[in-house]
N, CA, C and O atoms as a MOPAC input file, in Angstrom:
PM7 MOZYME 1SCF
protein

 N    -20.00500 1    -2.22000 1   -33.81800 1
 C    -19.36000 1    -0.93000 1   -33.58600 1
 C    -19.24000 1    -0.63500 1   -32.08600 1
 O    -18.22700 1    -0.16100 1   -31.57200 1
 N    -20.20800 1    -0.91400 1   -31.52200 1
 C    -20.09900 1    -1.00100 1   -30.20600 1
 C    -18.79600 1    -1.57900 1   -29.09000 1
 O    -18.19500 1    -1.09700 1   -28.13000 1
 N    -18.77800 1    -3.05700 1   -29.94300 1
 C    -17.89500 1    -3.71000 1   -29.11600 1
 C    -16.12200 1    -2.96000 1   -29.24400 1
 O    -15.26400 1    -3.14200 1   -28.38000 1
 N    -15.94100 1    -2.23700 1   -30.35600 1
 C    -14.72900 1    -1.77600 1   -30.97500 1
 C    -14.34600 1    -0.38800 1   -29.99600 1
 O    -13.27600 1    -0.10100 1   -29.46000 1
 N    -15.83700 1     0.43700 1   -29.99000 1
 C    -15.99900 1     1.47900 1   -28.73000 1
 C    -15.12700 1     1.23800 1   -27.47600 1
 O    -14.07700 1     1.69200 1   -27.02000 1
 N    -15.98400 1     0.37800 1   -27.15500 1
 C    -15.68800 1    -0.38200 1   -25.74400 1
 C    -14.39600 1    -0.77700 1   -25.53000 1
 O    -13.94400 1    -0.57800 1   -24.40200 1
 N    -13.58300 1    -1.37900 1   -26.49100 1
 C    -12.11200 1    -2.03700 1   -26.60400 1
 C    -11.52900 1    -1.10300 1   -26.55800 1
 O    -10.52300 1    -1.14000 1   -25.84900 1
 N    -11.84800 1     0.16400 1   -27.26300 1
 C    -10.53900 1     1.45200 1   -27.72600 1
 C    -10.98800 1     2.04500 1   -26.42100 1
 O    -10.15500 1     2.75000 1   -25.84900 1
 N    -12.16500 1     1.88200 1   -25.84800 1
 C    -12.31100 1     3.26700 1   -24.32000 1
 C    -11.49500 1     2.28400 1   -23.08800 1
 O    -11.01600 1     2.83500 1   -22.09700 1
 N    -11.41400 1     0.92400 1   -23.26700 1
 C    -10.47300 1     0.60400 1   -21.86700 1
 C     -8.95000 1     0.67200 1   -22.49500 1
 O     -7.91800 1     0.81200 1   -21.83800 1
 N     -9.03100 1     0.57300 1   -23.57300 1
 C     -7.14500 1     0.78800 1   -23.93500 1
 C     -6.88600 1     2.39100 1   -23.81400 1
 O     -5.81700 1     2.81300 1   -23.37300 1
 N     -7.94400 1     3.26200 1   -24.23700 1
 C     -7.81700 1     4.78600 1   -23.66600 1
 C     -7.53400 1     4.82400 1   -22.63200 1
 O     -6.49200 1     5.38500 1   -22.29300 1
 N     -8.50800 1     4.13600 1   -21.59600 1
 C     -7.73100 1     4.23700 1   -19.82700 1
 C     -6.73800 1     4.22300 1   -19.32400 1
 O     -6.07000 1     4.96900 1   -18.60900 1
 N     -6.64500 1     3.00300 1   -19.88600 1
 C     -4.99000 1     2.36200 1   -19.54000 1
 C     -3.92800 1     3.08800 1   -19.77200 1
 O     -3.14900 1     3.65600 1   -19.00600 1
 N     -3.99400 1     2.98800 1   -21.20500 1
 C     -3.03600 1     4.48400 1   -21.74800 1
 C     -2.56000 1     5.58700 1   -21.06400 1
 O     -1.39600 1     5.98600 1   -21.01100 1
 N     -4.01900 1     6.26800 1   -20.29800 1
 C     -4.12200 1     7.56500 1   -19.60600 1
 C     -3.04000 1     7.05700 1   -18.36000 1
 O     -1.94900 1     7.51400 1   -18.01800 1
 N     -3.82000 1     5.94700 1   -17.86600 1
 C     -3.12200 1     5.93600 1   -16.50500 1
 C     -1.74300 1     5.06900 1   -16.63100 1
 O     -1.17400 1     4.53600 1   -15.67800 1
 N     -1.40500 1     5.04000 1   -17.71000 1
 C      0.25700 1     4.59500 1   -18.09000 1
 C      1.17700 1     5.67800 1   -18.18800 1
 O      2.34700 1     5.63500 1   -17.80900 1
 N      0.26200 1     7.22600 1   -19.01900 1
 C      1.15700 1     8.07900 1   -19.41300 1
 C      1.10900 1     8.93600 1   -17.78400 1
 O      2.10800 1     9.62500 1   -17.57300 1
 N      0.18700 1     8.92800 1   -16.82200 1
 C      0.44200 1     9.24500 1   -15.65000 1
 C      1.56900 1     9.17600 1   -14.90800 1
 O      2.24800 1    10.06400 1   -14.39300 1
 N      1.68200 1     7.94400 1   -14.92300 1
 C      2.72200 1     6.92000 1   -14.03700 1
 C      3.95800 1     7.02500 1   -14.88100 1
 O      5.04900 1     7.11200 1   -14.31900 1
 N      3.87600 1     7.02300 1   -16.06600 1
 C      5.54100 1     7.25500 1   -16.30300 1
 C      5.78700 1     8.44600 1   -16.34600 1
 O      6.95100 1     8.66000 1   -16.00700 1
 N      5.14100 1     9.48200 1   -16.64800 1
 C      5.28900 1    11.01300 1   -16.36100 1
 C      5.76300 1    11.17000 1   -14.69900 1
 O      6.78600 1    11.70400 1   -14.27100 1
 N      4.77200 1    10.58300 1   -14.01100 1
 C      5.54900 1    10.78300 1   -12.61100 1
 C      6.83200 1     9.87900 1   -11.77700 1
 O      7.23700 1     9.83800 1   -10.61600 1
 N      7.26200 1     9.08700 1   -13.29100 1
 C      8.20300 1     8.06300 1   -12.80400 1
 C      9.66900 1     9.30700 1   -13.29500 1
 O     10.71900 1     9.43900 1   -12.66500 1
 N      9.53400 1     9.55700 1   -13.72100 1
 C     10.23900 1    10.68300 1   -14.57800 1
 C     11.33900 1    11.86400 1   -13.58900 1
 O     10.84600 1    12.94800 1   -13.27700 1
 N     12.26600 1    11.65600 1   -13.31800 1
 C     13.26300 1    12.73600 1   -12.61500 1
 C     12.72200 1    14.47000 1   -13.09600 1
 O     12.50400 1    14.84500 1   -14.24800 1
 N     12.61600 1    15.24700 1   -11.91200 1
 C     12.29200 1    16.76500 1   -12.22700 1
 C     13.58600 1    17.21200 1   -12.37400 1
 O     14.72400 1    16.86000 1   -12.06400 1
 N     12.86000 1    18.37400 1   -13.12600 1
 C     14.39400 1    19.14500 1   -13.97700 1
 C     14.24700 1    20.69100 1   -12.68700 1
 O     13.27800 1    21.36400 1   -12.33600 1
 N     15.47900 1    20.72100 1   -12.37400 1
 C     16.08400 1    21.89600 1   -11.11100 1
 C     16.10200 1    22.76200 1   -11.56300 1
 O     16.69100 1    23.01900 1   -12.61200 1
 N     14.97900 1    24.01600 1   -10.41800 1
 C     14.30500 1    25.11000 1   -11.08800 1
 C     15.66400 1    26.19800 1   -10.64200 1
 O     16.64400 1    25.93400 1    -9.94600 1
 N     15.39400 1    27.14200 1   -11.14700 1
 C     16.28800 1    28.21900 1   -10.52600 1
 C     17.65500 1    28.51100 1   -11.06600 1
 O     18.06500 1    27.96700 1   -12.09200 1
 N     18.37300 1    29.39000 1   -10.36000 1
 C     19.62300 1    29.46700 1   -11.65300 1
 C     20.62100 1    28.50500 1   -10.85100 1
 O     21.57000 1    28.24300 1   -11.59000 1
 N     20.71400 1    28.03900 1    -9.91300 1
 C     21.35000 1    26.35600 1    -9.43600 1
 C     21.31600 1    24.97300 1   -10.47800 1
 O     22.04400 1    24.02600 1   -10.77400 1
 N     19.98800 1    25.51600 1   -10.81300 1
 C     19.14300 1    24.31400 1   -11.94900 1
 C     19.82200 1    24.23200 1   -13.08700 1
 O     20.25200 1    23.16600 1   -13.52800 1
 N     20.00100 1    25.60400 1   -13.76900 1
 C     20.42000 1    26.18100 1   -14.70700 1
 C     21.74000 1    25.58400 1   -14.52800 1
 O     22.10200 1    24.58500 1   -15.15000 1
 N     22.49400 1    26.24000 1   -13.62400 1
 C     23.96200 1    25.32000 1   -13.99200 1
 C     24.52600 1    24.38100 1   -14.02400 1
 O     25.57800 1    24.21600 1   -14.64000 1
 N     23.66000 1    23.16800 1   -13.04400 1
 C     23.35200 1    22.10200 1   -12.92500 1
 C     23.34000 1    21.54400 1   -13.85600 1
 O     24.35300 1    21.09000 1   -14.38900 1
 N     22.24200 1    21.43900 1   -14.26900 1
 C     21.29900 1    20.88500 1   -15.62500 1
 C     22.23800 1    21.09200 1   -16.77900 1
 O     22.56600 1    20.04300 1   -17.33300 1
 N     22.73200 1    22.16400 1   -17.25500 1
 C     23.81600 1    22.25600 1   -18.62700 1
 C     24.73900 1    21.08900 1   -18.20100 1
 O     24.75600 1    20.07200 1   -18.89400 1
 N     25.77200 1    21.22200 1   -16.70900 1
 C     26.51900 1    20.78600 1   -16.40600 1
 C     26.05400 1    18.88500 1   -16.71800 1
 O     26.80500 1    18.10100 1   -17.29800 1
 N     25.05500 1    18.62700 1   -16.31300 1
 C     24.58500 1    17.60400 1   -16.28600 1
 C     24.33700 1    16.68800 1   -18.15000 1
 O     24.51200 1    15.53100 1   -18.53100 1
 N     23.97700 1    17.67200 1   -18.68200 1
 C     23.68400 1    17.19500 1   -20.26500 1
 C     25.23100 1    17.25500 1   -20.70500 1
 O     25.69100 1    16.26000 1   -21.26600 1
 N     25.96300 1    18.24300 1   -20.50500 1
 C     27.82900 1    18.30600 1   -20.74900 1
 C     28.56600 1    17.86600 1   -20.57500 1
 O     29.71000 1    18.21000 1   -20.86900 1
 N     28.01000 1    16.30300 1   -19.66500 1
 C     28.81400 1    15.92500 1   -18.82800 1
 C     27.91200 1    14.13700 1   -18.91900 1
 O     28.43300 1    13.21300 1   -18.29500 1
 N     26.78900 1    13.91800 1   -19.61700 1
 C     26.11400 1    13.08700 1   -20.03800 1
 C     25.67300 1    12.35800 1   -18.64600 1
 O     25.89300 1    11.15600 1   -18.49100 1
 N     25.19700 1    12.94900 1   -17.89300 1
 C     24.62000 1    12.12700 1   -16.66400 1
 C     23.41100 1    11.74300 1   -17.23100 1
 O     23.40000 1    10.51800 1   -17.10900 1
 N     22.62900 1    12.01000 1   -17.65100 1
 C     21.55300 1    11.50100 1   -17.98800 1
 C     21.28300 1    10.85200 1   -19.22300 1
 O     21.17800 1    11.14500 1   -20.41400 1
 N     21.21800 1     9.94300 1   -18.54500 1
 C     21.39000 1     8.66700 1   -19.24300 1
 C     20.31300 1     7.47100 1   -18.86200 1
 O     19.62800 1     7.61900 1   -17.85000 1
 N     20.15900 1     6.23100 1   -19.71100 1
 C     19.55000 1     5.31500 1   -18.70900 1
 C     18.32700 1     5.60400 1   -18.61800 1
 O     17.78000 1     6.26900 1   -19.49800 1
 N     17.50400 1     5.04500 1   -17.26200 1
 C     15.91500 1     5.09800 1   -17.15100 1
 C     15.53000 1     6.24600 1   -17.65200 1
 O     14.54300 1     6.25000 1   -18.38900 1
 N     16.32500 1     7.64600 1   -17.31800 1
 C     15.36600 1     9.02300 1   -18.04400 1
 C     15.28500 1     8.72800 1   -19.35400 1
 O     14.22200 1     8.21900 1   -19.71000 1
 N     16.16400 1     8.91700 1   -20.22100 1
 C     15.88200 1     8.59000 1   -21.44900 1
 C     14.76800 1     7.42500 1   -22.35900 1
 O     14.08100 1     7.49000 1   -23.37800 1
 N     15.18300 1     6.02800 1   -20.94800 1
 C     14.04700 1     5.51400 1   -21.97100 1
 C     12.81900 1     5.93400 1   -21.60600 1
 O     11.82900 1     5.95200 1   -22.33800 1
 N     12.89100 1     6.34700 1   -20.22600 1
 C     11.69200 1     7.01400 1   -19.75900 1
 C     10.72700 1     8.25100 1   -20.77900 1
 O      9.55500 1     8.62600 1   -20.75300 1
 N     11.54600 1     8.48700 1   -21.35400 1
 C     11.67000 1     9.83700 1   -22.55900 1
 C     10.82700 1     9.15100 1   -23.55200 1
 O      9.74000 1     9.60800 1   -23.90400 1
 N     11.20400 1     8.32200 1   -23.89400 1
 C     10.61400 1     7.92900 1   -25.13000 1
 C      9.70000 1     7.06800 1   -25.26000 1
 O      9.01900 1     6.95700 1   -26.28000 1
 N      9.56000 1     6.19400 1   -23.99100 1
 C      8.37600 1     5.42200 1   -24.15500 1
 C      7.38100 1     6.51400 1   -23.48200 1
 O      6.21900 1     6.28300 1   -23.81800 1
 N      7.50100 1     7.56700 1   -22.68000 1
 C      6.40600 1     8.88200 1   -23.04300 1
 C      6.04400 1     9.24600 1   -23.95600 1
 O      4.85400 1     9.51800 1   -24.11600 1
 N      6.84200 1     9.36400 1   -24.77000 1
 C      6.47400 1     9.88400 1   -26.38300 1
 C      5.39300 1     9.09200 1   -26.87100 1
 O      4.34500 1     9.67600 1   -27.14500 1
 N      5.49300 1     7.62000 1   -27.05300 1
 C      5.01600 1     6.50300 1   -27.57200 1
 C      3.65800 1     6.19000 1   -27.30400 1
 O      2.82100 1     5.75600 1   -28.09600 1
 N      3.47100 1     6.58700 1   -25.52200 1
 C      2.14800 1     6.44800 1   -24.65900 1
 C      1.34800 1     7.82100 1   -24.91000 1
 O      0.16000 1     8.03300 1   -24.66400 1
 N      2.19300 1     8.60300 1   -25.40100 1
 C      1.67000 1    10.28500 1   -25.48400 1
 C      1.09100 1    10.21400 1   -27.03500 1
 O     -0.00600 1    10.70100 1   -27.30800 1
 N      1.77900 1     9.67900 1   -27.85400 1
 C      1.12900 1     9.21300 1   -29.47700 1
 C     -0.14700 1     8.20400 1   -29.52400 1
 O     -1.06400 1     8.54600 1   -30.27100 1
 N     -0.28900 1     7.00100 1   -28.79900 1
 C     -1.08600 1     6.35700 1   -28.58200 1
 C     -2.31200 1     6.86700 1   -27.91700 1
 O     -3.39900 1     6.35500 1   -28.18600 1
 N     -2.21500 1     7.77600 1   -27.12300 1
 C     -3.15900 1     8.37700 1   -26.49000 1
 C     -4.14500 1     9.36900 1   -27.35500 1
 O     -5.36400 1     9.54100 1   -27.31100 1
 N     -3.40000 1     9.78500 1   -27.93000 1
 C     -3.76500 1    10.95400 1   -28.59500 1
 C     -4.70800 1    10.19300 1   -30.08100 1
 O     -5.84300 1    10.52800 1   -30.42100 1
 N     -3.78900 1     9.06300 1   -30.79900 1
 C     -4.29000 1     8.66900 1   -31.73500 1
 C     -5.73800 1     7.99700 1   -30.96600 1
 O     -6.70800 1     8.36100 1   -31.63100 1
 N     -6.05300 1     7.36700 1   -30.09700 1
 C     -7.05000 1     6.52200 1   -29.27000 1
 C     -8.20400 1     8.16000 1   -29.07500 1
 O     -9.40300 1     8.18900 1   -29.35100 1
 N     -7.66700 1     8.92300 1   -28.72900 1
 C     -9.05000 1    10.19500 1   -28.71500 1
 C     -9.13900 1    10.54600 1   -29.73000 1
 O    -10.04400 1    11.34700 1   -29.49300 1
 N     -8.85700 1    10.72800 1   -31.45700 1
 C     -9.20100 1    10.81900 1   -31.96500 1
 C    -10.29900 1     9.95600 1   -32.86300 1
 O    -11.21200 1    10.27800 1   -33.62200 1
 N     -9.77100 1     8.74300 1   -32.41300 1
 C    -10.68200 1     7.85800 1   -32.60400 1
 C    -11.42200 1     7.48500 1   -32.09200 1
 O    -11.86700 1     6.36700 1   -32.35100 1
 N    -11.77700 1     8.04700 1   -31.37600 1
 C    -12.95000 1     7.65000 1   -30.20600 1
 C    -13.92000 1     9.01100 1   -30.51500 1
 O    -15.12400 1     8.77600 1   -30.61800 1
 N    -13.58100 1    10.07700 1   -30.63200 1
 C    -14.02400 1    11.40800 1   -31.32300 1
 C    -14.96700 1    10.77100 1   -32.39200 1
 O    -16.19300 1    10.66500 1   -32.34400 1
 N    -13.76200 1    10.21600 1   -33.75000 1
 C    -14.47900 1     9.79200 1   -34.82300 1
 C    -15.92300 1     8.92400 1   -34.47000 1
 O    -17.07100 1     9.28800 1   -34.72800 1
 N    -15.64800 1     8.12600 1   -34.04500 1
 C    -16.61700 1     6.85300 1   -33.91400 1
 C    -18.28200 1     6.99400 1   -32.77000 1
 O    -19.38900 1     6.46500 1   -32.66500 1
 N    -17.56100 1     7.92500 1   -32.22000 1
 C    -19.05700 1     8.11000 1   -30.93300 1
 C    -20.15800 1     9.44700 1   -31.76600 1
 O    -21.36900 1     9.66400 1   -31.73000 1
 N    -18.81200 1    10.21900 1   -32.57200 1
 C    -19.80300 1    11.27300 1   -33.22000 1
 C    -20.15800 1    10.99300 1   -34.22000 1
 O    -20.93400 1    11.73100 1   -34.82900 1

């Protein structure tokens, strides 16, 4: 049980510091009402496209994995 601990707490790390790095790989969304018209203009007009998107979803993926990895790590230490 131990060794299984140990395997799921360095793939927890990793995880963490994966969903870091693609969170900050990630284009910011433009605050303000510039942003605002921007940003519609931008989804209306399909600029975003490409790295954000997959960027989008392999967040999702690292954000599911993460989450499933602390619950199981919850389970197993308590």
């Amino acid at each position: 049980m131990v060794v299984v601990q140990v395997i799921l707490t360095v793939l927890h790390v990793i995880l963490c510091i994966g969903l870091i790095a693609i969170i900050l790989l990630q284009s910011g969304k433009s605050a303000g009402l510039s942003g605002a018209i921007a940003g519609g203009a931008e989804t209306f007009f399909g600029k975003k496209k490409g790295l954000d998107e997959f960027l989008g979803k392999i967040t999702v993926y690292v954000a599911v994995a993460f989450a499933v990895t602390s619950v199981v790590l919850v389970i197993i230490t308590g």
